[in-house]
N, C-alpha and C positions, 0 to 999 in steps of 0.2 A: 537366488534360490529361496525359495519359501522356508523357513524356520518353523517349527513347531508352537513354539515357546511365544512367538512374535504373533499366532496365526490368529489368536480366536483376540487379541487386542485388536489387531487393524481390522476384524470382522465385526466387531462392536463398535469400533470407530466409524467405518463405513456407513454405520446402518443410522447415528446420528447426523454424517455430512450429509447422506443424503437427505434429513428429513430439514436440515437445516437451506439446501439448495436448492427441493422440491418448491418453494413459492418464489424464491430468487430467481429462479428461470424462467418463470410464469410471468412474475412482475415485471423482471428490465423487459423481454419481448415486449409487453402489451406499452412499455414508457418509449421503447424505442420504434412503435408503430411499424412495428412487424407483424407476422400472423404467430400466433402463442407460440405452437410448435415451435418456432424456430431454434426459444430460448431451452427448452429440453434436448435437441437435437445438440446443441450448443455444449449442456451440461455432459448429455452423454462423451460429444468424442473430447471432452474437456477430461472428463476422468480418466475413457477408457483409452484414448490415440495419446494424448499428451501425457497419463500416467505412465505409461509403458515408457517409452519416448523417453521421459526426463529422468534426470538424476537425482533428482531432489524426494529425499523422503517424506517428506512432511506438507509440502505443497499440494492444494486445491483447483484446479483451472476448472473454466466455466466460463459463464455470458460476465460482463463486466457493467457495473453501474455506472462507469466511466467514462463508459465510450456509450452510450445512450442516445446524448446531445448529437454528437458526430453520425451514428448511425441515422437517426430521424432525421437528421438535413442531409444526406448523403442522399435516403431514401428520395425524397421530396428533390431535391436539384437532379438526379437521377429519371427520376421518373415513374420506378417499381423495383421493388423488393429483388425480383428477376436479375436486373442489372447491376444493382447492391452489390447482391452474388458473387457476381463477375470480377470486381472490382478485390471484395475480400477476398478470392481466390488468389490473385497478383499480391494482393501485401502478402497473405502465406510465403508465396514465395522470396518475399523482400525479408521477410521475417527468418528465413531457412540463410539467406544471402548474407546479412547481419549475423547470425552465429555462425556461419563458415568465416567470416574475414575476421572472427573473435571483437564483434562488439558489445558483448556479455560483459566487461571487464569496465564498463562503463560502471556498473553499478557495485563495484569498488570505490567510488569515488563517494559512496555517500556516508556522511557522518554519521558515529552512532547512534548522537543527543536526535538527530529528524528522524532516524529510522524509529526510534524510540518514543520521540514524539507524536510519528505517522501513529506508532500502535496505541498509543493513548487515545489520540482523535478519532480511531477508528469505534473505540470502544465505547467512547462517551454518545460517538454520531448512531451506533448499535442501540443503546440508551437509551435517546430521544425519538429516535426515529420508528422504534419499535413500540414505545409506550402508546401510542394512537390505535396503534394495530393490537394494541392488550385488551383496548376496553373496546374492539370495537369500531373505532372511529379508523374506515379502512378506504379514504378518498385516495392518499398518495401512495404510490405504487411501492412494491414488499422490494427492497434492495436499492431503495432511493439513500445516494448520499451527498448529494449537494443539498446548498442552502435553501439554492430559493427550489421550491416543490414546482410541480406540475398543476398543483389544485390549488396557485395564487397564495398561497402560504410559505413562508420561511422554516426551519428548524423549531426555532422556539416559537412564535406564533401560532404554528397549529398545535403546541402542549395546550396555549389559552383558550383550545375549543375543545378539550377535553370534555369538560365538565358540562356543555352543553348538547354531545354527542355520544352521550356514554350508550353501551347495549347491556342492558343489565346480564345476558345470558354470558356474553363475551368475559363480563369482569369477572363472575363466579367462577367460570371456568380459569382464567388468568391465574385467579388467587388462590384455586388448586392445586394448578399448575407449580405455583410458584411456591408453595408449601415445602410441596413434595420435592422438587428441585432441594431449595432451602435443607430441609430435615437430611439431603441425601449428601451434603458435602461435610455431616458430621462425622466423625473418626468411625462409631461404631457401626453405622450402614458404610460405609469404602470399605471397610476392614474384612466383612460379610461375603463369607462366599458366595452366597448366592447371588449378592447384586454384584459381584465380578460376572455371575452366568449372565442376569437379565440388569445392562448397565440402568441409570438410575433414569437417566432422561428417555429411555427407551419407555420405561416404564410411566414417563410423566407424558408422554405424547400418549400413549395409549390410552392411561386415564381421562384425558383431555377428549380424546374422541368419544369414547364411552359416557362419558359424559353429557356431553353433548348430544349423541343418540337419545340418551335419556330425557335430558329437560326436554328435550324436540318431541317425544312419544308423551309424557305423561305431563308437561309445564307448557303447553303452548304459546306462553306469555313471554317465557325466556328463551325460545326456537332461534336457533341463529339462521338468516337469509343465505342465499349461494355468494355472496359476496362478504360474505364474512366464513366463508369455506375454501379450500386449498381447491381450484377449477383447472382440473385438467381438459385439455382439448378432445373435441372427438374425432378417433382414428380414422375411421370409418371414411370420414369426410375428405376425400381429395384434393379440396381447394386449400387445405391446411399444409400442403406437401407442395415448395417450392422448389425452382432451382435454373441455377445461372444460365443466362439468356447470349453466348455463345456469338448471336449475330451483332453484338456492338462491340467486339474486337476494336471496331477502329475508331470509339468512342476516349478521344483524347482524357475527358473526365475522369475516365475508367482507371487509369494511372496515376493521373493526379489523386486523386480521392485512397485508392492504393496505397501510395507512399503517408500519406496523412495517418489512415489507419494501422498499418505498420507500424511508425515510429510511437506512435500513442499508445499502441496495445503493449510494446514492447519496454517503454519505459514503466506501463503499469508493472508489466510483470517482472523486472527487475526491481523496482521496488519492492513487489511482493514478496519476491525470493530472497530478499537482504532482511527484509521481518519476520517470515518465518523462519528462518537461518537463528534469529536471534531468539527467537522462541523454543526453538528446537533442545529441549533438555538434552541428547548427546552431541551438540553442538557441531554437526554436521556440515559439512559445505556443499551447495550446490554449483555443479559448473554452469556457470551464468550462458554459456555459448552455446553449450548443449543443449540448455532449456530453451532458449531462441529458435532452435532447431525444430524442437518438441513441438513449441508453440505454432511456429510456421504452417507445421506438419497437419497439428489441429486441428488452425483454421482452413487450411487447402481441404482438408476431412468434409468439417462443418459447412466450408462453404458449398459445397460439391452435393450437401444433402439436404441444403436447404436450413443449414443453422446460422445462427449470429455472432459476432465474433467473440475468439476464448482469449482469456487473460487469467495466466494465477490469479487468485481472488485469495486476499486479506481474510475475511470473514469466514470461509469455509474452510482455509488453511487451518483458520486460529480453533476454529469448533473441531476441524481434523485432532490437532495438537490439545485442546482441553480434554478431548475425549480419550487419550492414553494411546495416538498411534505408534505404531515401531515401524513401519515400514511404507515405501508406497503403494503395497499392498493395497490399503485402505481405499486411496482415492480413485484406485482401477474399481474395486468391487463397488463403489458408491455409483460408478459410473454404469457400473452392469445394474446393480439394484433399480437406478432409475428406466434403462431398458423392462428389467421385469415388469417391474411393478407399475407402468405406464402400460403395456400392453397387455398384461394380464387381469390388475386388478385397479381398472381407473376410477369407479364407483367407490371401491373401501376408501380411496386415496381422498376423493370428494368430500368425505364426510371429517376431514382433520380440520380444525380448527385455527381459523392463522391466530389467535390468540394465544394457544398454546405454545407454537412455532413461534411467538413475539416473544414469551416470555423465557422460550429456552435460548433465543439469541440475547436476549437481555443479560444472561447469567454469565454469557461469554462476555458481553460485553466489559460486564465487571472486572472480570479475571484480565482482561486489558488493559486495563485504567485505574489500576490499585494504587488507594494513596501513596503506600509505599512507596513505590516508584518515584513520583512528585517529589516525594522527601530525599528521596537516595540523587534525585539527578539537582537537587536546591545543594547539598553537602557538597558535591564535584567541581563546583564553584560557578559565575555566570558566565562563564565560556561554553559551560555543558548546559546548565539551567535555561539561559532565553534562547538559544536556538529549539530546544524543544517546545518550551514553551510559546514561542514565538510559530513555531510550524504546527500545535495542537490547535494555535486560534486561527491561523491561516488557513488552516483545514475547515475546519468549523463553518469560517463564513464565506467559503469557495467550494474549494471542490480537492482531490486528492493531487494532483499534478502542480497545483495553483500553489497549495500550502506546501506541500516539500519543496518546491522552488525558492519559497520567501524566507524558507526555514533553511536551506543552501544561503543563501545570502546573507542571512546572519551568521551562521557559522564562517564564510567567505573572511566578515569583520572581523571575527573575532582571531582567523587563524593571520590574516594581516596586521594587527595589534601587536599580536604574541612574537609573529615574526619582525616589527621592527624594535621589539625590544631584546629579544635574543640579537639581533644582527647589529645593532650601536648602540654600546652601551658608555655614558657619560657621568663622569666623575668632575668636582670639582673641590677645589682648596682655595678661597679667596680669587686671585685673579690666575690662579693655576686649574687649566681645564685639560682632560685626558677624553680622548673620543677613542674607545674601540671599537672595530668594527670585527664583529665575529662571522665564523658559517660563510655563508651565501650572502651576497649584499648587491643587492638587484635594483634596479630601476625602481620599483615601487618604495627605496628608503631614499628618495633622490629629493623629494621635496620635505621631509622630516629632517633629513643631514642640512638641508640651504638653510632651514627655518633655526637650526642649533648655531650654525655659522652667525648668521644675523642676529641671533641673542647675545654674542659674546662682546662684552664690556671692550672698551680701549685700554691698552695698555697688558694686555692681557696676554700669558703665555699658555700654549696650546701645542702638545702633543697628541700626534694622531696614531694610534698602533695598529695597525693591519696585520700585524706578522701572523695570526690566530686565523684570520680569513679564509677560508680552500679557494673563493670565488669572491671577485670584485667585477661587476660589471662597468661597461665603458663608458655609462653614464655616469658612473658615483666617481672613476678617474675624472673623469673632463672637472666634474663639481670641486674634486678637491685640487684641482690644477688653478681653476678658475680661482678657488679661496687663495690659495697662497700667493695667486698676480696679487688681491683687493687687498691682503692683511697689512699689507703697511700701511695702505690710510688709514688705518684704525690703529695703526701703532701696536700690531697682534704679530706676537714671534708665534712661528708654524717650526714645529720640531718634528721633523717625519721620523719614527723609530722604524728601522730596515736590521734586518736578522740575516743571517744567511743559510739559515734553515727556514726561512719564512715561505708558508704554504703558498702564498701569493707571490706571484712572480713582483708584481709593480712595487711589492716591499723589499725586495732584494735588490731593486736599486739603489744608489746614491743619487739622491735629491739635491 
């Protein structure tokens, strides 16, 4: 039910995501050698089928930077876009199949230092990858987030062609942009009612085009080119309007490629929904199975109309969330807004400046990757600290799938560490050693228990306590069966302590 009180926030919200998704849709299409449309058609049933659909309030769905790579060789091993179609049709419903059996629950499993780290990386990759597109220098397509570009450039590598690519109209416009932004996160403009009526970046995209209009009518020197303008496609034109090619049912690829895209779109959006969850100032949860559902649903929409496929998206979730949403409201009307204003008014839309559009993602970016943060997860000690850190760099010099895996594996170590020192813990007094074993004591402390055994001196007395144990697994009995045949060659007394309240069975024997 619509709220009163919630209405005209997620209406101001919306009207940011969209301006923020408007060239994101345009871009991955054109990186992922698609026909433009696609990526708008994309954005649309991204808002308006997957908004409705999900449960999540704070979530963005749309075309995905992600799945780019995957689309453009899908496309090309495929043969045409046509057939593509086809294929993202079936992951839909692999995707619909995955939130019925409850594989949403996957993305419980992800720690909070990577999720935390994912939104750092996202912020900083928002940063860098937008600063080209400030001044101008617009070779790599709007919503690139891997390392290496499209235009033979990495990340940082194309900051160092800045200075040799600049468009002087682009930087002015930027720096007004950026002003105005700036001036508008002080106390006494937020506080103002009126920039509650007309939000504040609302009012900096406008400026931006009006501006623009201007130096382009009276500065012809500082004119920005169509390529340094937000290019919508022309409707008009029917070769822009694809859709799934029906006669290669029995094109084995079709399924394979399917399940590929599925699993990928799905782990993106799980991750999505686990960072804006964590963003989400009323601290909301999304049902992860549902939203699979959502998703599925989507893309079966988009593929069926000639779009690309949808994944929650980071970036527009997090512009949803900077922008003050309450509900998901927001991200259905952004979704309608981009219908209006694509077939009513594609000329006004033409003339927006991606520089403006770089510098209002840049702002988000910040709000992502606040020192703070850095600070607060260094205090929580390196159990919390390098996994994030560890999956901010991961990200950086791969891709988003790449880094939260690496940044999972560090975290992996560190809960393996922590767990074998919770589960055997060793005391000693001269040649008196006491091993307990607490909790769960699993195969994985099988080679840390043999390596403690084999340090202990000759001559040495040695109690083992298990009584505290819930679980002993049958490798660590065999290991300690095995110790106590060997301790008399080393002249080592083995004292089994047995309880008869002991949580473990193996210690309620007599040894």
């Amino acid at each position: 039910m619509i709220q009163k009180q919630n209405l005209f926030s997620d209406i101001t919200s919306s009207i940011v995501v969209f301006f923020v998704a408007l060239p994101l849709c345009l871009g991955i299409a054109l990186a992922s050698g698609a026909p433009i449309l696609s990526g708008l058609i994309a954005g649309i049933c991204g808002g308006i089928i997957v908004g409705i659909l999900s449960g999540s309030h704070t979530s963005v769905s749309g075309p995905a930077a992600g799945l780019t790579i995957i689309v453009l060789s899908s496309i090309q091993q495929l043969g045409s876009f046509e057939i593509f179609l086809l294929a993202l049709l079936f992951a839909g419903l692999l995707q619909i199949a995955f939130g019925l059996l409850g594989a949403g629950i996957i993305g419980n499993f992800i720690p909070s230092a990577v999720i935390k780290g994912m939104l750092s990386a996202i912020g900083l990759i928002l940063i860098f990858k937008q600063l080209p597109h400030a001044v101008g220098y617009d070779l790599d397509f709007e919503g690139d987030e891997n390392f290496i570009q499209n235009d033979n450039h990495n990340t940082f590598s194309e900051l160092l062609e800045l200075t040799s690519h600049f468009t002087l109209g682009a930087v002015i416009i930027a720096i007004v942009t950026f002003l105005i932004l700036f001036v508008g996160e002080k106390s006494f403009i937020k506080n103002n009612s009126l920039f509650k009526i007309f939000p504040i970046s609302l009012i900096a995209v406008f400026s931006g085009t009006l501006l623009s209009i201007f130096l382009n009518t009276y500065y012809p020197a500082y004119k920005l080119e169509s390529e340094h303008l937000v290019q919508i496609p022309d409707l008009q034109n029917k070769a822009n309007f694809m859709f799934p090619d029906f006669t290669q049912l029995g094109n084995i690829m079709i399924y394979i490629l399917a399940f590929k895209i599925a699993l990928v779109a799905s782990l993106e959006t799980l991750l999505s929904i686990e960072a804006t969850d964590k963003l989400d100032i009323s601290k909301r949860i999304t049902p992860t199975s549902r939203e699979l559902i959502a998703q599925g649903s989507g893309n079966m929409v988009s593929a069926l109309l000639g779009g690309l496929p949808i994944t929650a998206v980071i970036v527009r979730s997090s512009a949803n969330i900077v922008a003050g949403n309450k509900t998901k409201l927001s991200a259905i009307l952004h979704g309608i807004l981009l219908v209006i204003c694509v077939i009513l008014f594609p000329n006004l839309l033409n003339k927006i400046p991606l520089s403006t559009l770089a510098v209002l993602l840049i702002f988000v970016g910040f709000k992502l990757t606040k020192p703070i943060l850095y600070k607060t997860q260094f205090k929580e000690g390196l159990d919390q600290f390098l996994p994030f850190l560890f999956t901010i760099i991961a990200i950086l010099f791969s891709d988003l799938l790449i880094g939260v895996g690496i940044g999972l594996l560090v975290s992996c170590f560190f809960i393996l560490r922590n767990s074998f020192k919770r589960s055997i813990s060793i005391t000693q007094d001269k040649l008196l050693f006491l091993i307990k074993l607490n909790g769960e004591v699993s195969f994985l402390n099988k080679a840390f228990l043999r390596d403690e055994f084999e340090k202990l001196p000759n001559n040495s007395y040695l109690i083992i306590d298990g009584t505290a144990a819930t679980y002993i697994d049958k490798d660590i009995i065999e290991v300690l069966e095995d110790f106590k045949k060997s301790a008399p060659y080393k002249s080592i007394t083995v004292e089994m302590k047995n309880s008869a309240s002991s949580l473990n069975q193996y210690f309620r024997k007599i040894h």
